[in-house]
N, C-alpha and C positions, 0 to 999 in steps of 0.2 A: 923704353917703349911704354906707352901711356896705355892700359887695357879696361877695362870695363864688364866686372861681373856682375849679372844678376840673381839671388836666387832665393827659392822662394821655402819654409819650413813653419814647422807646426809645433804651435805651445804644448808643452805636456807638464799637466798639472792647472794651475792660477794662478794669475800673477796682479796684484792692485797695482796704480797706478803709479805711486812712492817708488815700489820694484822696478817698476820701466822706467820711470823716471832715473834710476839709478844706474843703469843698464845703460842708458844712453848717457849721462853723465863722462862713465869712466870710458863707454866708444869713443866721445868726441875728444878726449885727452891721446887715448892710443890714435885714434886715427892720423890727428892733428900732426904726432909725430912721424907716423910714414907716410905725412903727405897723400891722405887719403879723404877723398868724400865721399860723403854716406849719406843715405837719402831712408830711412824705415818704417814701412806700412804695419798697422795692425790694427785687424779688426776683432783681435777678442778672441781670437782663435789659431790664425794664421800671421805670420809674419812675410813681406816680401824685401829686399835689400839690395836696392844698389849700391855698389863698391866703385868707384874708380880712382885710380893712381898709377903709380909706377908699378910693372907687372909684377915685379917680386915680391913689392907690398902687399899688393893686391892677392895673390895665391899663398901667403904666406897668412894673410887677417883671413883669408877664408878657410883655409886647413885648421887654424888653431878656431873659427866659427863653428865648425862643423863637431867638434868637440864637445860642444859642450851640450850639457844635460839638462839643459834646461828649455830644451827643445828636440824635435827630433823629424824626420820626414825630411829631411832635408833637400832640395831637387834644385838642380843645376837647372836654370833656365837660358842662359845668354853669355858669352862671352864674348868679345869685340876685343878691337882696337881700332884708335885714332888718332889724325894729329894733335888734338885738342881736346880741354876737357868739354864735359857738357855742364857742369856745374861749377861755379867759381869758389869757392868754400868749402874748406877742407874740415873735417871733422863730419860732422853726424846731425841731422834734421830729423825729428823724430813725427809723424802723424799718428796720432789715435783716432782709429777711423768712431771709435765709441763716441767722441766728443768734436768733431769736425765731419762737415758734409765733406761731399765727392768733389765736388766743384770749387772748393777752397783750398781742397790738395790741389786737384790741374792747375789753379792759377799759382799758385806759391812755387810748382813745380818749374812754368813756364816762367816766371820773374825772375825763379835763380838762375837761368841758364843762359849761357853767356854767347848763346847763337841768338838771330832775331826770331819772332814770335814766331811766322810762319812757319822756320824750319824745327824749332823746335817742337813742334808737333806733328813733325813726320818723323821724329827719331825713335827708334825702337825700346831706346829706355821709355819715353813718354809713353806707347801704344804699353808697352807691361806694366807700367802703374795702371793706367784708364782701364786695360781690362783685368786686373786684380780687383780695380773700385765697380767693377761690374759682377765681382762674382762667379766666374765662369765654374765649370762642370768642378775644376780642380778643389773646390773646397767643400762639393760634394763626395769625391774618393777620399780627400783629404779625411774626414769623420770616418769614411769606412773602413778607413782601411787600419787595418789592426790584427798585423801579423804575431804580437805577442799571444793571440788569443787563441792561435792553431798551432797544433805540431805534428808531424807527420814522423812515425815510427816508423820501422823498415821493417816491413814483412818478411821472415824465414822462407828462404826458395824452395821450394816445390819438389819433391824426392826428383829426381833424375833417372828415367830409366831408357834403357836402352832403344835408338830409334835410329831405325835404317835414311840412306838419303831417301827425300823424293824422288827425285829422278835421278839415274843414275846416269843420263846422257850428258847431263848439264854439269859444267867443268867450275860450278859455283854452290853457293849453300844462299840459306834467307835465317837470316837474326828476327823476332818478331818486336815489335813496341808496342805499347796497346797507347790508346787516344782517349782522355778519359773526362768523366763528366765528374770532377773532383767531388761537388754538393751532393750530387745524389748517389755517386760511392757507382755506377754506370759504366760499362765499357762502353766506347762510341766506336769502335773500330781497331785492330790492330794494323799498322804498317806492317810489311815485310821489307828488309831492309837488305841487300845485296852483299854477300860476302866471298873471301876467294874459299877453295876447297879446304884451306887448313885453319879458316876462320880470318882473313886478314879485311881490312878494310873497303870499301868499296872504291875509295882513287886506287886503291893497288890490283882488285880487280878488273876495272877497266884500262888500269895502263899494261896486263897481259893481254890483252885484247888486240890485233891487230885493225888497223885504221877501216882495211878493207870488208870485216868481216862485224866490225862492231855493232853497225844496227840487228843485223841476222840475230845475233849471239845476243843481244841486249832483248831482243821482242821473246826469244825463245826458252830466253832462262826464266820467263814468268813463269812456265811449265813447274818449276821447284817452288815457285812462291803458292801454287793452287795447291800444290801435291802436300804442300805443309799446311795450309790451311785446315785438308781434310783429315790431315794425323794426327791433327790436336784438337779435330775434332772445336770449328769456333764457332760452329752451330750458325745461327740467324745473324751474327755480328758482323760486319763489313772489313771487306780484308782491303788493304791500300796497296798499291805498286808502285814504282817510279820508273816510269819510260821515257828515253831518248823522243821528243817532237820528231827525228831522223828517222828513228825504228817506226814510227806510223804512218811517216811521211815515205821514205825511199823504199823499205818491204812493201811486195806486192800483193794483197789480199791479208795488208795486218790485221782488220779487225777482225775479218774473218778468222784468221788463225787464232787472237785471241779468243774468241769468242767458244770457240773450239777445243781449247784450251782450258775454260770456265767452266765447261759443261760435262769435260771428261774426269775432271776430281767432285762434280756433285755438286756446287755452286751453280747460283743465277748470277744473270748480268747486274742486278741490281745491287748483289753484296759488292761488287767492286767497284772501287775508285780509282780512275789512273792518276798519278800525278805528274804535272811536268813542270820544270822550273821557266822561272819567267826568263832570265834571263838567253834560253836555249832556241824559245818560238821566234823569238825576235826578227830569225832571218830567214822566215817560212810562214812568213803569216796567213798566207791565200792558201796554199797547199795545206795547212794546221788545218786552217777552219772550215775547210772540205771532209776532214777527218773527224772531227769533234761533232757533224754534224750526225756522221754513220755513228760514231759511239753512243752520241744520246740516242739514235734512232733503235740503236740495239738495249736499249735502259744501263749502259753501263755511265758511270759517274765522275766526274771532273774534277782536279786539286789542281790550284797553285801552290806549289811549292814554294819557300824559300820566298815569299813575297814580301816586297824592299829590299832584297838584296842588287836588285839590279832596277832596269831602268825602262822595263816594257809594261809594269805594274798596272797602271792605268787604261792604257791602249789595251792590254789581255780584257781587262774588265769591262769595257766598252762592246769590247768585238766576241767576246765569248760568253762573257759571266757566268761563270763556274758555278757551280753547286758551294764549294766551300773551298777559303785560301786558308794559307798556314802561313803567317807573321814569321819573317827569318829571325834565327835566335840571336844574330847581330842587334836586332833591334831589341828583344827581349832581356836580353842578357843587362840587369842592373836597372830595368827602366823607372822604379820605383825612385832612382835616386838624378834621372835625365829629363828634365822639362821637353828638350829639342821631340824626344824616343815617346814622351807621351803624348806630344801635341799630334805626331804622327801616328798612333794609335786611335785616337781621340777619331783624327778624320778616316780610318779606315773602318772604325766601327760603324760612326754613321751611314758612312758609302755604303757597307756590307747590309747594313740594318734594311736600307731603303730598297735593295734589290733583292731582299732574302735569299743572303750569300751566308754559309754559314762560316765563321772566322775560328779559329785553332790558333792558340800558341803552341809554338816549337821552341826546344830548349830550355823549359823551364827549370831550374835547379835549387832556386830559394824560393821558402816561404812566401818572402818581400816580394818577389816575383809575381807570385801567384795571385796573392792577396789585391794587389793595386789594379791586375789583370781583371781582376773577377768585376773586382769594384766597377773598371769602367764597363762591364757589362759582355766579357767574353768568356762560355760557361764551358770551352772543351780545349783539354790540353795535355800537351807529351811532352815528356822529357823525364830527366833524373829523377827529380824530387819524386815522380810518383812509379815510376818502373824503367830500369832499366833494358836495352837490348839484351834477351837471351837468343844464341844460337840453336835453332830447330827446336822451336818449347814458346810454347804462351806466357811468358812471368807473371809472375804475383806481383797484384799492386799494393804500394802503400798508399792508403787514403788518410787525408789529413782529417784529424780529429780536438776540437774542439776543448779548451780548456788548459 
């Protein structure tokens, strides 16, 4: 199977011309022999590299690429396959963008490739050269981001002492998260997160849940997420919930009863944010947004949840525009090292930017994570790296620190 990598990684250190020179020498020898072509940008800073040949060549010159030290930031941008190649030339073409314009790569690029003109400048390899010689945002995170320059120590938890349930009607408990503004060391909010009575997960709590009773039971157990709110005492900080679209849609007088519910632990509508995942509104869109409309009318506040993990992401944004979404941690998870994960970040900030939607990553767990997040310009975020879920208790965060 003939495949096609591309991917793009960052000089650490200097390198003169002699060293690249060298570099590409001994590639076009290895490549030659697994029957590989190789195409390599660099402007002085960044490197970008197409790969194509036979798949195993090809994953096998990228595993041992990604290796080496003499580079790093490595990010997946592109993999394919076809029945053909796009370049006729096996081995390795080297551009120094230092000593070559932009326009002399396109054309060198489009001569070697062995489709005609036209089509070769609809192919996706050609569009990831022209916009690497454009510069895009990536070689501005690219400089910033610089995870060896932070570490985050783990704060000692919090003595433990003794605390009754919230309510004791509710046949559930609430783990809290906090949501945090990393730079300025900030809480933005804690989640409360739905647990069963002996602490189990939230799918094991809703799978005791019977079909008939679960929006009831799901609107009603917020009663435990307020009553913890006021026993740890979160003062002016926003508490999060996460509601079934069902429970506000098929309960009758939901927001009422929230609201009611907000009011009897000591909170405003305004500290709370409900969340609902995108993928659950999708098949109540009219009936939602009859609902969303009493929430804002009462100053309570809006989350997507989990957003890209499904497939109503856009339409929600169109038809509601939330206060603030949360990036699912599928897409978070690694993105520092995924072209595909950052291009989709990239346009979700801007979207957010222009309707002042405010954007949260979820699951953040590494540095590497966090770092490339900030960079492209999202300043609030949950997950491991800075606290984990305690059951009935506010955790201690660890804020990263410098040096």
């Amino acid at each position: 199977m003939l495949s096609t990598l591309i991917y793009r990684s960052r000089l650490r250190g200097d390198i003169d011309q002699a060293s690249l020179a060298a570099i590409v020498t001994q590639a076009q020898t290895r490549n030659a022999e697994l029957q590989v072509s190789g195409i390599l940008l660099f402007d002085g800073h960044q490197f970008l590299q197409v790969l194509e040949g036979p798949l195993t060549s090809v994953e096998a010159l990228f595993e041992h690429i990604s290796k080496d030290e003499r580079h790093d930031f490595v990010v997946e941008l592109m993999r394919d396959y076809a029945p053909r190649r796009h370049f006729e030339n096996v081995g390795m073409a080297l551009f120094d963008l230092r000593n070559v314009k932009a326009h002399a790569v396109l054309k060198s690029v489009v001569k070697s490739s062995v489709v005609p003109f036209n089509l070769a400048r609809e192919a996706r390899v050609y569009k990831f050269i022209r916009s690497f010689l454009r510069r895009p945002d990536s070689q501005q995170i690219s400089r910033q981001f610089q995870p060896d320059a932070w570490r985050v120590d783990r704060t000692p938890p919090r003595p433990l002492c003794p605390l009754q349930p919230a309510a004791a009607d509710i046949s559930c408990q609430f783990a809290l998260q906090p949501i945090v503004e990393p730079l300025t060391g900030k809480i933005k909010a804690f989640e409360a997160l739905i647990r069963t009575p002996d602490g189990g997960s939230p799918a094991a709590w809703f799978a005791s849940v019977s079909s008939d009773e679960l929006y009831e039971v799901d609107l009603h157990s917020k009663e435990s997420a307020f009553a913890l709110a006021k026993a740890v005492n979160i003062g002016s900080h926003m508490i999060s919930v996460n509601l079934l679209p069902g429970s506000l849609v098929q309960v009758p007088d939901a927001v009422e009863i929230l609201l009611a519910q907000i009011e009897r632990h000591g909170l405003v509508p305004q500290q709370v944010i409900v969340e609902v995942t995108e993928s659950e509104v999708i098949s109540c869109f009219d009936e939602f947004e009859h609902v969303i409309r009493q929430l804002r009318a009462a100053g309570i506040n809006l989350a997507i949840d989990d957003f890209g993990a499904g497939f109503a992401g856009l339409s929600l944004l169109t038809r509601f525009q939330p206060g603030r979404i949360k990036i699912d941690r599928s897409i978070v998870t690694d993105i520092h090292l995924h072209g595909p994960k950052q291009a989709i970040v990239h346009g979700i900030v801007r979207c957010c930017s222009e309707l002042e939607i405010t954007v949260v990553a979820e699951g953040v767990e590494k540095v590497e994570e966090w770092c490339w997040l900030e960079a492209a310009g999202i300043k609030y975020f949950q997950g491991y790296l800075f606290a984990r879920p305690v059951l009935n208790r506010a955790p201690s965060v660890s804020w990263p620190i410098a040096g």
